[in-house]
N, C-alpha and C positions, 0 to 999 in steps of 0.2 A: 274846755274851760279849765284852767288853771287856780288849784285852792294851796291854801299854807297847811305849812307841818309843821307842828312845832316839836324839836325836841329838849330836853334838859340831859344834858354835859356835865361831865365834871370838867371842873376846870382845867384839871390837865388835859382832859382827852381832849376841847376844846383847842388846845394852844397847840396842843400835837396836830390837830385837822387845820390852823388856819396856819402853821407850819410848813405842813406838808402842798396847802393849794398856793403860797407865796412860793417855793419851791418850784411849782409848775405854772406860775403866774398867771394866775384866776382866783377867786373869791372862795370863802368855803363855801358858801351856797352853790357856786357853781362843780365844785369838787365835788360835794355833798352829794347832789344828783346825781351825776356823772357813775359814783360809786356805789348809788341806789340801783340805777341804771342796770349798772352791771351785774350787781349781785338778782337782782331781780331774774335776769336772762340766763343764770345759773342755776336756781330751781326749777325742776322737774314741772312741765303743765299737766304731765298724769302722775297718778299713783304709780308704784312699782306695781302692784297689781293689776289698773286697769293695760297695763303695758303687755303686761303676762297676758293677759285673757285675749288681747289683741293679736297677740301672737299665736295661739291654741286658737282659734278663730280662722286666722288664714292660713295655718297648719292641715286643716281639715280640707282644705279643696288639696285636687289634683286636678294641674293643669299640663298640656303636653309641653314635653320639651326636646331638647336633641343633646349633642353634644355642641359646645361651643361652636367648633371649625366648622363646622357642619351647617349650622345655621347662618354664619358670617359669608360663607361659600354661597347657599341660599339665594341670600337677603344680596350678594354682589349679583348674581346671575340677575335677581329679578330687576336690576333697574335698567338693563339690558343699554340698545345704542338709544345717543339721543333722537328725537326724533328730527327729521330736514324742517329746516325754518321757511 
């Protein structure tokens, strides 16, 4: 569903926004969003905290591991010949 927003402009910043969306020829409604859009996808979805605790979380296991080559070497061995059709 689709609702309205309304905001209040000054008038300059107005003339600067339908400036700038004539410039890239679109509406400033459509600018408008476009630049909501993006700022939106630049705030953080967690806290810097719950980010931390997230991390002190999967710090706590130990999982086996190898050296890189080691494991690439492996993982080539295991896919071995293909099998006959």
């Amino acid at each position: 569903m689709s609702q309205r927003l309304e905001l209040i402009l000054d008038d300059s910043e107005l003339e600067d926004i339908q400036r700038i969306a004539r410039e890239r020829q679109m509406s400033a409604a459509e600018w408008a969003r476009g630049a909501l859009r993006e700022v939106r996808h630049r705030v953080p979805s967690k806290s810097p905290e719950e980010k931390l605790n997230a991390l002190r979380r999967a710090a706590e296991h130990s999982f086996p591991t190898a050296d890189i080559d080691q494991m690439l070497q492996e993982i080539e061995q295991g896919y071995g010949p293909e099998p006959p059709a």
